[in-house]
C-alpha positions as a Python dict, from the first residue, in 0.01 Angstrom:
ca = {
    (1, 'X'): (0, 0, 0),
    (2, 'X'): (92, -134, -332),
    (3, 'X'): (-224, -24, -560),
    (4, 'X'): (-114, -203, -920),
    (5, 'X'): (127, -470, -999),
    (6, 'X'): (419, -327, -1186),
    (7, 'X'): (596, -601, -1307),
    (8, 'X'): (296, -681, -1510),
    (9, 'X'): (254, -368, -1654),
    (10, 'X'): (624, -346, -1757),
    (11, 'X'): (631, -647, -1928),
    (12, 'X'): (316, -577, -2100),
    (13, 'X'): (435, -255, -2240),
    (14, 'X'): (752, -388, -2317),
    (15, 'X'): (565, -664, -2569),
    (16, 'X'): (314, -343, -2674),
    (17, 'X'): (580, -146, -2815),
    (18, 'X'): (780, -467, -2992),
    (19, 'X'): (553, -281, -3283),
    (20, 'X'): (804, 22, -3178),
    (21, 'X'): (1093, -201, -3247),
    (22, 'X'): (988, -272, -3579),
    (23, 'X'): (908, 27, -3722),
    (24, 'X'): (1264, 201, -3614),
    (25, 'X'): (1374, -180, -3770),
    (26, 'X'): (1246, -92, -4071),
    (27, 'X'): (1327, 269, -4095),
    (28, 'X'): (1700, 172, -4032),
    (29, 'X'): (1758, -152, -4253),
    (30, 'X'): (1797, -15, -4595),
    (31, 'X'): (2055, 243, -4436),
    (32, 'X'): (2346, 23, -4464),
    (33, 'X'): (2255, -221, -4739),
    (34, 'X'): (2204, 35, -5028),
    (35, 'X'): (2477, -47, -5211),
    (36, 'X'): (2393, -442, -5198),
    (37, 'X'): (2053, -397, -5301),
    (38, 'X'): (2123, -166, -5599),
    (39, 'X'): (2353, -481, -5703),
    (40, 'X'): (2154, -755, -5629),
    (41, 'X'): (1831, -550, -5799),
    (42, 'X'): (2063, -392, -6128),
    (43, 'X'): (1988, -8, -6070),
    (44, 'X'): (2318, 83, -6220),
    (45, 'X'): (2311, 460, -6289),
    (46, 'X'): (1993, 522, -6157),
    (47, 'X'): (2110, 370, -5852),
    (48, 'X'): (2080, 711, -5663),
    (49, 'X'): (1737, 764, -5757),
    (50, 'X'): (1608, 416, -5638),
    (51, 'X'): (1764, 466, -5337),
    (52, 'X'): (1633, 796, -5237),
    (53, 'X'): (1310, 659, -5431),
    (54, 'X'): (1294, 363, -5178),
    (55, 'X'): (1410, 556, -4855),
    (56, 'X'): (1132, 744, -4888),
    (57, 'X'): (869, 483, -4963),
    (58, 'X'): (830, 382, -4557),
    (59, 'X'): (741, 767, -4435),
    (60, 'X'): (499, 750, -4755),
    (61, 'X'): (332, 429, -4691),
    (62, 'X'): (360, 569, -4241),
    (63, 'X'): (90, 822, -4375),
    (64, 'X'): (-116, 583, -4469),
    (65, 'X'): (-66, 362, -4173),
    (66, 'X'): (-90, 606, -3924),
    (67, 'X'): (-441, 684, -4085),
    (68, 'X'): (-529, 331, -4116),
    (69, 'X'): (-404, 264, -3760),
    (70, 'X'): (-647, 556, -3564),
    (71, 'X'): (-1035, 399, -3703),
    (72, 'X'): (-864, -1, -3665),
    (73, 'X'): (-777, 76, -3358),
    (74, 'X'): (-1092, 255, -3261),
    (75, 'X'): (-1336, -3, -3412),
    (76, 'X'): (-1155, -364, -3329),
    (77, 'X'): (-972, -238, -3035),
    (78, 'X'): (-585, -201, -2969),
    (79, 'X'): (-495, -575, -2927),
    (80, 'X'): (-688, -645, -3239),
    (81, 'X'): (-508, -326, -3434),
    (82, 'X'): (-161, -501, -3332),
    (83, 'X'): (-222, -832, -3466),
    (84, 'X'): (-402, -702, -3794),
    (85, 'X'): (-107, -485, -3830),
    (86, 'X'): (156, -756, -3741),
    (87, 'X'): (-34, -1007, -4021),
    (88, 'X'): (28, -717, -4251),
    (89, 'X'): (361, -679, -4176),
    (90, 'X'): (443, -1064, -4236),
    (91, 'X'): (314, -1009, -4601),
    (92, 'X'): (495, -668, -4661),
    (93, 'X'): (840, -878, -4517),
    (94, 'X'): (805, -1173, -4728),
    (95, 'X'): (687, -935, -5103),
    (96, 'X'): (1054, -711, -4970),
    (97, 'X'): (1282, -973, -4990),
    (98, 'X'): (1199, -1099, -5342),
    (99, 'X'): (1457, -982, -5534),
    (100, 'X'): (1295, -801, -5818),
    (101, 'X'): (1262, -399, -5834),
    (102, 'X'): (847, -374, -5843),
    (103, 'X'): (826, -624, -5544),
    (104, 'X'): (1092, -469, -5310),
    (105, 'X'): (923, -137, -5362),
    (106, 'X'): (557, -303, -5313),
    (107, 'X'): (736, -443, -5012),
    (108, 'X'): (873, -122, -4862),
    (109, 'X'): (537, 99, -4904),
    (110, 'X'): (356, -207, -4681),
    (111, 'X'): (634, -180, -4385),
    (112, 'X'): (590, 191, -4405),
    (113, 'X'): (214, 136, -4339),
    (114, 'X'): (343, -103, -4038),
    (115, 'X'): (541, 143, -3967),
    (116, 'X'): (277, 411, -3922),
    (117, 'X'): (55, 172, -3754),
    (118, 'X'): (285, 101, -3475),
    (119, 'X'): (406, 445, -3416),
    (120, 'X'): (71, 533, -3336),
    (121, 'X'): (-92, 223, -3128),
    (122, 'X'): (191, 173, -2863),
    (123, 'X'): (194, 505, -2731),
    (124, 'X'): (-221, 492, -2698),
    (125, 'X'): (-213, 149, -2554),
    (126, 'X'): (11, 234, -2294),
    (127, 'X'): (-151, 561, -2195),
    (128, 'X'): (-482, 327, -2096),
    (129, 'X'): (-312, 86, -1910),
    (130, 'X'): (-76, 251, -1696),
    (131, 'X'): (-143, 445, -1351),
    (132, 'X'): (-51, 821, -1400),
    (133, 'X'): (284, 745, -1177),
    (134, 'X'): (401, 486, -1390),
    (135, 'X'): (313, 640, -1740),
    (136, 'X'): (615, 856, -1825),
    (137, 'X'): (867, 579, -1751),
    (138, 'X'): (683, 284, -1977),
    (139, 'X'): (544, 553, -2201),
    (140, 'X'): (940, 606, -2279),
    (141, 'X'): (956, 266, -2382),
    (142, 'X'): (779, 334, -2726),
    (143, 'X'): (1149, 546, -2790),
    (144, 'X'): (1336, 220, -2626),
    (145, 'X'): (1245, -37, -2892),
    (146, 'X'): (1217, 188, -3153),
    (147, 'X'): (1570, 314, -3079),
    (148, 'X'): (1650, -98, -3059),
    (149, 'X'): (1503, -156, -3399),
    (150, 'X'): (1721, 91, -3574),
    (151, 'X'): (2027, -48, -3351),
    (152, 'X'): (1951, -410, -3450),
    (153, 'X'): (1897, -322, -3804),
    (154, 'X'): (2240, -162, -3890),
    (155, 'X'): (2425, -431, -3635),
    (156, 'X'): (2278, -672, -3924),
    (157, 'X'): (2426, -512, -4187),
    (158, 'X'): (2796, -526, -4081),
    (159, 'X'): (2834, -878, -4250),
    (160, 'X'): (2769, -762, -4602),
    (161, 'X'): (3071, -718, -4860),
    (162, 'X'): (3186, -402, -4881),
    (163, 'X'): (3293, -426, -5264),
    (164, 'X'): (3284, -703, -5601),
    (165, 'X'): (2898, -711, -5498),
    (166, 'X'): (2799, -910, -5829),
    (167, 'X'): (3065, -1224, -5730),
    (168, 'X'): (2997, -1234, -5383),
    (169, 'X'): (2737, -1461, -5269),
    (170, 'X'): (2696, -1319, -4923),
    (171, 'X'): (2573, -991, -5084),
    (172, 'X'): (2206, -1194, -5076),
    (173, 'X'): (2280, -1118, -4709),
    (174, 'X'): (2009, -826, -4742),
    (175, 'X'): (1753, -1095, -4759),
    (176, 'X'): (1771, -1224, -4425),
    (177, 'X'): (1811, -849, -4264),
    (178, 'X'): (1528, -765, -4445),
    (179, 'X'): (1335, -1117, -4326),
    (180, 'X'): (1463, -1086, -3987),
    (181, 'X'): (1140, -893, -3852),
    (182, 'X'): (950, -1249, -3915),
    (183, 'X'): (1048, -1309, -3605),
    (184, 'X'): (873, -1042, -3384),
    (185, 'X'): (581, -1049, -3652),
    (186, 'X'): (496, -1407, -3548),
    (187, 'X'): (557, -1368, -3189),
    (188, 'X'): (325, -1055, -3169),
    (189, 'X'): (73, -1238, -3330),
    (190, 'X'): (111, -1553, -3090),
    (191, 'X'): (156, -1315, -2773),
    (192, 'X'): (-139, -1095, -2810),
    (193, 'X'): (-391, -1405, -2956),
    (194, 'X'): (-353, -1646, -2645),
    (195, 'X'): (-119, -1448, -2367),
    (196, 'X'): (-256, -1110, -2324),
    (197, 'X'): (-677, -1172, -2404),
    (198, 'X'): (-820, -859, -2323),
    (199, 'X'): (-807, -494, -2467),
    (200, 'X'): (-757, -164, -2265),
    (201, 'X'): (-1046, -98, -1985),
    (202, 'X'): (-1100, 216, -2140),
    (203, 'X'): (-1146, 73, -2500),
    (204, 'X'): (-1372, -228, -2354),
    (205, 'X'): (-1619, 8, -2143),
    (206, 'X'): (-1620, 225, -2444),
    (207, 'X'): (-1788, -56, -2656),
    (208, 'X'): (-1987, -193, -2310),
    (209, 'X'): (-1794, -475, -2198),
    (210, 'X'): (-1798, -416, -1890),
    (211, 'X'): (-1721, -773, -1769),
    (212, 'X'): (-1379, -787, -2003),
    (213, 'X'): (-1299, -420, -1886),
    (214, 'X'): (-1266, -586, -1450),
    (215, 'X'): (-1079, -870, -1558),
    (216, 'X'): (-819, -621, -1744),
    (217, 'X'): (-818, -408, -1441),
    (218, 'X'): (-827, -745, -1232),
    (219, 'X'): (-472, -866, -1472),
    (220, 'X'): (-288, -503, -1348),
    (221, 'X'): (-395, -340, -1005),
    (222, 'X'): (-465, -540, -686),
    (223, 'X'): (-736, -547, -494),
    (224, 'X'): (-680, -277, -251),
    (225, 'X'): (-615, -42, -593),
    (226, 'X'): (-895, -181, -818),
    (227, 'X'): (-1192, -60, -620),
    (228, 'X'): (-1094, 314, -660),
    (229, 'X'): (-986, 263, -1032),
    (230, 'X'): (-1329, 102, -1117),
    (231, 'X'): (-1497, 371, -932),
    (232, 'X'): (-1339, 608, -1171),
    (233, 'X'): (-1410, 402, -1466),
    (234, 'X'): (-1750, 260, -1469),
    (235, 'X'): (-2090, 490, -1443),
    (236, 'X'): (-2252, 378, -1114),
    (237, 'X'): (-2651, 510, -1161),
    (238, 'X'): (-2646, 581, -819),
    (239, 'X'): (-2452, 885, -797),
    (240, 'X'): (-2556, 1173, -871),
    (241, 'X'): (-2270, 1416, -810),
    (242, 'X'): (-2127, 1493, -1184),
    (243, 'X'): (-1796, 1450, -1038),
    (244, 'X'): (-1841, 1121, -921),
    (245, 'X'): (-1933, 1028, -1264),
    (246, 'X'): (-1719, 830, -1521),
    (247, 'X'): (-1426, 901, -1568),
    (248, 'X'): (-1475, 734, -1926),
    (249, 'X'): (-1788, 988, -1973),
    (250, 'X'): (-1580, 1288, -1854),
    (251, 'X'): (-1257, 1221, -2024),
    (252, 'X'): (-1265, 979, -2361),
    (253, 'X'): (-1319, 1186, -2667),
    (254, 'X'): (-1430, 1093, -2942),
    (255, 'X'): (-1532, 1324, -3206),
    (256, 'X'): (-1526, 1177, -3567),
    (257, 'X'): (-1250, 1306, -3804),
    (258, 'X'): (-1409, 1572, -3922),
    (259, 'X'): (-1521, 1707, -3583),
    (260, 'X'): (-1148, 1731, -3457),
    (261, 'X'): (-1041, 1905, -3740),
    (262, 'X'): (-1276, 2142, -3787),
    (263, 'X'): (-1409, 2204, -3420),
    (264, 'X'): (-1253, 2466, -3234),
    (265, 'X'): (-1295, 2251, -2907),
    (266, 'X'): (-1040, 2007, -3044),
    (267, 'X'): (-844, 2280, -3177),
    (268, 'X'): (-564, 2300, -2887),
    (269, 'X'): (-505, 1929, -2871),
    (270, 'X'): (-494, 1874, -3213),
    (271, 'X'): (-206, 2159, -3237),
    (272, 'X'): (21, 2048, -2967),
    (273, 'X'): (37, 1716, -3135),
    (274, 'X'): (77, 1805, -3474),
    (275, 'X'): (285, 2082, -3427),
    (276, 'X'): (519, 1855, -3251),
    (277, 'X'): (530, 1580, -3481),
    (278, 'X'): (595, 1839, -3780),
    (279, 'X'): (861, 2016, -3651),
    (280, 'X'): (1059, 1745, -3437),
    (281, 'X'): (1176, 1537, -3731),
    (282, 'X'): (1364, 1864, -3905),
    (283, 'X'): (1609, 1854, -3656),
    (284, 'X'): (1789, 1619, -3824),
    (285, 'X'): (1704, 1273, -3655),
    (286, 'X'): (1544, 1098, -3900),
    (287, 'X'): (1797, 1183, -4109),
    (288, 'X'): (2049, 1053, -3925),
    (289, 'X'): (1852, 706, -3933),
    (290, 'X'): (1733, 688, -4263),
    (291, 'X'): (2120, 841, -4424),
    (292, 'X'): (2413, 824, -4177),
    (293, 'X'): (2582, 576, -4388),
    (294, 'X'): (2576, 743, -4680),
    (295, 'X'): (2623, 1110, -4447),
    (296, 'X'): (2957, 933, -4328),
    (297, 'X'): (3025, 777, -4685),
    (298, 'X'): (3046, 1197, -4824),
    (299, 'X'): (3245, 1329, -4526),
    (300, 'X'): (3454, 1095, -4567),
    (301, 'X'): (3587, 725, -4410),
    (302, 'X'): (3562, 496, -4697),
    (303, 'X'): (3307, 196, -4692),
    (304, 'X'): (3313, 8, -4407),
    (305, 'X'): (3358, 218, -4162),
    (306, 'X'): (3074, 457, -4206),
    (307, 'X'): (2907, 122, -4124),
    (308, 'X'): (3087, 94, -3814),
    (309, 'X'): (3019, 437, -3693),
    (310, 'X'): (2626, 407, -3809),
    (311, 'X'): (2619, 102, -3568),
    (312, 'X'): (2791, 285, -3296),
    (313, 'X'): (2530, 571, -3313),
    (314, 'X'): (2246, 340, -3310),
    (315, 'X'): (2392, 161, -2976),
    (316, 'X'): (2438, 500, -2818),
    (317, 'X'): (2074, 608, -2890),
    (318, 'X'): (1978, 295, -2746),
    (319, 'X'): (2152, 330, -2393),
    (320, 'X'): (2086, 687, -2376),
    (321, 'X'): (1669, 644, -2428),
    (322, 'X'): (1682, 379, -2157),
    (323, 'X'): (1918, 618, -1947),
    (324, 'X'): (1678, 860, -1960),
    (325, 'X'): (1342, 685, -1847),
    (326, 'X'): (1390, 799, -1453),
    (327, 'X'): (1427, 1172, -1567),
    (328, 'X'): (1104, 1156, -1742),
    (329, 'X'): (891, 1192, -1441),
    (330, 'X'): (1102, 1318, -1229),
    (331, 'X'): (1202, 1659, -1421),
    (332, 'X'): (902, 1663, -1665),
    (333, 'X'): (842, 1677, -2004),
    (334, 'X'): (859, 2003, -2090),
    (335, 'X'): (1147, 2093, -1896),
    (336, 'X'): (1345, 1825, -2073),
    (337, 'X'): (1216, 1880, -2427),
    (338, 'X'): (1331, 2279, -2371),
    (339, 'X'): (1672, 2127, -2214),
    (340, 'X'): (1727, 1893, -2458),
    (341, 'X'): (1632, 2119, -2827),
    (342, 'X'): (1809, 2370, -2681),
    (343, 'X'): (2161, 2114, -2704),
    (344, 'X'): (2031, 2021, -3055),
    (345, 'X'): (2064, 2362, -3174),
    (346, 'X'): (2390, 2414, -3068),
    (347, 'X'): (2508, 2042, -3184),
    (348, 'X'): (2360, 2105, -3500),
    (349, 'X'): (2574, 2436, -3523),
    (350, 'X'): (2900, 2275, -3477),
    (351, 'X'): (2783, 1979, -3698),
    (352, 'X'): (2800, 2237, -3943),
    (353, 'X'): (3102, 2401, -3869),
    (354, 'X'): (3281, 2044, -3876),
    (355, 'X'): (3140, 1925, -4154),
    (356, 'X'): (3264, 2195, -4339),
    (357, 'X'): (3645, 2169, -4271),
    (358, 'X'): (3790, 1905, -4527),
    (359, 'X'): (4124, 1871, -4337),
    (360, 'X'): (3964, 1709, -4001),
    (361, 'X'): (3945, 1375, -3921),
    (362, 'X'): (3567, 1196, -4011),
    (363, 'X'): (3623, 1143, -3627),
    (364, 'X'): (3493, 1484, -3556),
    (365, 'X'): (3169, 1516, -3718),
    (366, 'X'): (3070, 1088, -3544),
    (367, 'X'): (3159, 1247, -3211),
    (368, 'X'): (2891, 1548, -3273),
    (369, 'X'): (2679, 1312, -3445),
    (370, 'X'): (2678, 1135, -3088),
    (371, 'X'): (2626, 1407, -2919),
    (372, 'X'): (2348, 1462, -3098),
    (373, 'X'): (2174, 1123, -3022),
    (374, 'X'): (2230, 1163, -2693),
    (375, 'X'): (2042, 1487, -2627),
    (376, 'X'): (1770, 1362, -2869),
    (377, 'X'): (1733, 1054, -2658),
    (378, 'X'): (1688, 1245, -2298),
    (379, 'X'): (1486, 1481, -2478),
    (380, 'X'): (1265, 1449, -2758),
    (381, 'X'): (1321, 1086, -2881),
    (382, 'X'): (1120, 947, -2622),
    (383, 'X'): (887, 1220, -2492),
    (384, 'X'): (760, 1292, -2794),
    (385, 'X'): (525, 965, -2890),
    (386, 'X'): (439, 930, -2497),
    (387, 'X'): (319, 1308, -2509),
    (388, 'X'): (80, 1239, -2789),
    (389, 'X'): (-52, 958, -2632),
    (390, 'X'): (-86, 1140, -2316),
    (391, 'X'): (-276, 1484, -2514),
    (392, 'X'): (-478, 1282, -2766),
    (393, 'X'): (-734, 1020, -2835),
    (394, 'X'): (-679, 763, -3110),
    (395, 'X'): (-794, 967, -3420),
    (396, 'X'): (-624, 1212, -3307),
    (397, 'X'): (-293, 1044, -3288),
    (398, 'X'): (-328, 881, -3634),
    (399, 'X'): (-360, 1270, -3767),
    (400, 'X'): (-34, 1334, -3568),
    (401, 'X'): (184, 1037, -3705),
    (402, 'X'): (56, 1149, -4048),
    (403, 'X'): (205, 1456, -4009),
    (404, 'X'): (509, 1346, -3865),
    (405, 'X'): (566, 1069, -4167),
    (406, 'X'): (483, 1317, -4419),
    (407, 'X'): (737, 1551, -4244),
    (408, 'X'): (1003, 1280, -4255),
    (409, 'X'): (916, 1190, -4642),
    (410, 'X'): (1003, 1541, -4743),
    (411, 'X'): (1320, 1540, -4522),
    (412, 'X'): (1418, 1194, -4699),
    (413, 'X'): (1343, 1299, -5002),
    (414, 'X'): (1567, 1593, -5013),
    (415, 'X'): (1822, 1504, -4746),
    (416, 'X'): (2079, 1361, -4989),
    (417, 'X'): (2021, 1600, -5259),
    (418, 'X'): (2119, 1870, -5002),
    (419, 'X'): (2422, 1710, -4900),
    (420, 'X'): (2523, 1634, -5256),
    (421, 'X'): (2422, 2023, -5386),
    (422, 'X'): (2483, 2244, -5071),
    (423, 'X'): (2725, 2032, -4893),
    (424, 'X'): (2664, 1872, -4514),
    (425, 'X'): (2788, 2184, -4316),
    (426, 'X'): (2495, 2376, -4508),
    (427, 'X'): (2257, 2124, -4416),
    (428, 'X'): (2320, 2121, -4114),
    (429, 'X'): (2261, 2497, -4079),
    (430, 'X'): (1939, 2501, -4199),
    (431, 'X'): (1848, 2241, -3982),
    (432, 'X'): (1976, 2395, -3702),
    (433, 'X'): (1752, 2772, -3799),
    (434, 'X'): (1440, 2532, -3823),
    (435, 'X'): (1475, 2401, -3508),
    (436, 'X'): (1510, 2719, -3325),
    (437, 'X'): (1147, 2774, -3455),
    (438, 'X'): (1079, 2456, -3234),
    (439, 'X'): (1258, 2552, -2954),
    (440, 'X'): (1041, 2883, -2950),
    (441, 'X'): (729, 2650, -3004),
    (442, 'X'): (813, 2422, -2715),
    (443, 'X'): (843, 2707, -2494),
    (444, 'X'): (503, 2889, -2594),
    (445, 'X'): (253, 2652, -2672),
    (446, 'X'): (360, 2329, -2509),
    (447, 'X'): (201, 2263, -2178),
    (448, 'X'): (342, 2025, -1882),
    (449, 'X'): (179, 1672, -1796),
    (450, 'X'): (386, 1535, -1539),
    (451, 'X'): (177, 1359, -1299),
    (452, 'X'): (-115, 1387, -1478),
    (453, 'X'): (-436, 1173, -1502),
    (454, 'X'): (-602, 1159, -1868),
    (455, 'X'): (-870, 1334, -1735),
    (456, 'X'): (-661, 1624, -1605),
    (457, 'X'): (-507, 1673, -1958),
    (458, 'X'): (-778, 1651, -2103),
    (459, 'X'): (-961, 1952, -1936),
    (460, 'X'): (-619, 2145, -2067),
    (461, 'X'): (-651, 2094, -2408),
    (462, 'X'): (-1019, 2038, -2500),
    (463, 'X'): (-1160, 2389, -2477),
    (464, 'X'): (-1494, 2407, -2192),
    (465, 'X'): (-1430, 2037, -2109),
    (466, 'X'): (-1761, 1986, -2354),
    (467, 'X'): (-1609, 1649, -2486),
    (468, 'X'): (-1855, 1449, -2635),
}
């Protein structure tokens, strides 16, 4: 007997995480339109220090935004926290693509808050709406559009000129990749104001709307399913049995910042997440996003065709995260993230070794690159944002994105200074020592929630259960 409707919750989630879609948009767009901005904006020899400068602007402003995003979220509800955020967004698009230095840097700290915001809403929406069955599958698509985003982004930037930037009109082409996310902006805003009315369940009994909270329920499970999910969700005086009691009252935490910081209760949730999100990023990914262009550019393979080879990896990524949505339940997350880092490691290795050897073909080090993508993507691209949104509540999530951003800012920061001073192959070393730290991290501390309510997990990683 068919308990929820799943088509509805699929297409829900896949409109949720069109905020995943632009934030991997806007970590990807300046990748392959460097050169045209540093043309079109006169950076001449300091071009190399805007760049890096304005790469790392969006995982500065994420910091903010993933702080911004937890209390928003909390206070006006998830629904609310997307269209606040996508408003945002349409004013941090439309500052970007005026062509002056001060406003495209204004303009790329304000997508890095967006970008911050939606890395850390998705993943909590769609842990409230989604029966424990269905979670790990439309969790995963928080990885999908994300992994679209980037894709989309550097498929936009094949047009530009590749050369005589200053006399070709089309180099303006920037603009409208840059402008292109008006388009999702807008339609979030119209999609979530008059299509989808009403907030999580969770989030609506939370602030006593009981009423709103059954006609969400009512939009996603049936009838024969919404009697026992309202028993679990709603406090019914009459019983008297603590484990018949709310599941809200039994599982929703919500300490203030302060409390899950400096609480030990909080302590083991707080440090799955965070650990995660700092370590996870220094395997190399986000470089690969924010710098493969200019990676493939110092290997070797001219202009265009680092371009080319850019696109193809954020295709592949693409596939391979929706490829890997039917493993994510089935073999579990932990087996898959210890599967998957342990491929990294040994990519990264021969990244290195490749890299290194001046007499081989570019070919080499794209094919590896690849490979790379492809065990990030069934491992952890997309079981990382759905595993903090399984372990933690909404503050807690906006600590964990904040770490991860601030991660990625120092890895963006020095990334091309690295290649340029140590080479690629040494790079790549390093990055392939820190993320045998990981690997050893994964397999102590990380614990499995396949099949798991959010009141299970819960009792695993709030010490004594005493959630307030």
């Amino acid at each position: 007997m068919t308990k929820y409707i799943s088509a509805r919750i699929w297409i829900l989630s896949i409109h949720i995480t069109l905020g995943s879609f632009l934030t991997g948009f806007n970590q990807g767009v300046f990748n392959t339109c460097q050169e045209n901005v540093a043309s079109t904006l006169n950076w001449g020899d300091n071009k190399n220090l805007w760049i890096a400068l304005f790469s790392a602007m969006n995982p500065f402003g994420s910091i903010f935004g993933g702080l911004l995003a937890g209390p928003i979220a909390s206070n006006y509800g998830r629904r609310g926290a997307i269209i606040f955020f996508s408003i945002v967004a349409i004013i941090g698009c439309l500052i970007t693509i005026i062509p002056t230095t001060p406003t495209f840097g204004i303009g790329r700290f304000i997508s890095g808050i967006i970008s911050g915001a939606f890395l850390t809403i998705p993943p909590l929406y769609i842990s409230e709406i989604s029966p424990p069955d269905m979670s790990g599958k439309v969790g995963c698509l928080c990885q999908t559009n994300f992994a679209l985003g980037i894709a989309t982004s550097f498929a936009l930037g094949l047009p530009l000129p590749t050369g005589d930037y200053s006399n070709n009109s089309f180099n303006y082409w920037w603009m409208f990749m840059f402008g292109f996310q008006l388009i999702i902006e807008a339609y979030l805003i119209f999609v979530f104001l008059f299509v989808y009315k009403h907030d999580t369940p969770y989030w609506l009994i939370e602030k006593k709307r009981e009423n709103e909270a059954m006609t969400a329920l009512k939009y996603v499970y049936t009838e024969e399913g919404i009697d026992e999910v309202a028993k679990c969700l709603f406090v019914d005086k009459e019983l008297k049995s603590e484990s018949e009691a709310s599941l809200l009252n039994k599982t929703e935490v919500t300490p203030s910042y302060k409390e899950l910081i400096y609480n030990r209760r909080y302590y083991k949730m707080l440090r799955l997440g965070c650990m995660m999100t700092l370590l996870l990023p220094w395997t190399g990914a986000a470089s690969i996003v924010f710098y493969s262009t200019f990676l493939f550019d110092k290997i070797g393979g001219g202009t265009f065709m680092p371009r080319i080879y850019t696109l193809i990896i954020g295709v592949v990524n693409w596939l391979c995260v929706l490829l890997s949505l039917p493993f994510i339940d089935k073999w579990g997350r932990k087996p898959m993230m210890k599967l998957g880092v342990s491929g990294i490691i040994i990519d990264l290795v021969l990244l290195g070794i490749f890299s290194g050897i001046d007499s081989l073909s570019i070919v080499l080090p794209v094919i590896f690159t690849i490979i790379f993508l492809v065990l990030w993507a069934f491992s952890a691209g997309p079981i990382l944002w759905l595993y903090c949104g399984e372990v933690m509540n909404d503050k807690g999530i906006s600590i964990a994105i904040s770490v991860c951003t601030a991660s990625i800012l120092i890895l963006v920061l020095t990334f091309p200074y690295m290649v340029t001073s140590l080479s690629a192959s040494v790079t790549f070393f390093i990055y392939a020592g820190i993320t045998v730290g990981t690997l050893i991290y994964i397999w102590i501390d990380m614990i499995e929630t396949k099949g798991l309510t959010k009141q299970q997990i819960i009792k695993l990683v709030v010490k004594d259960n005493q959630i307030k």
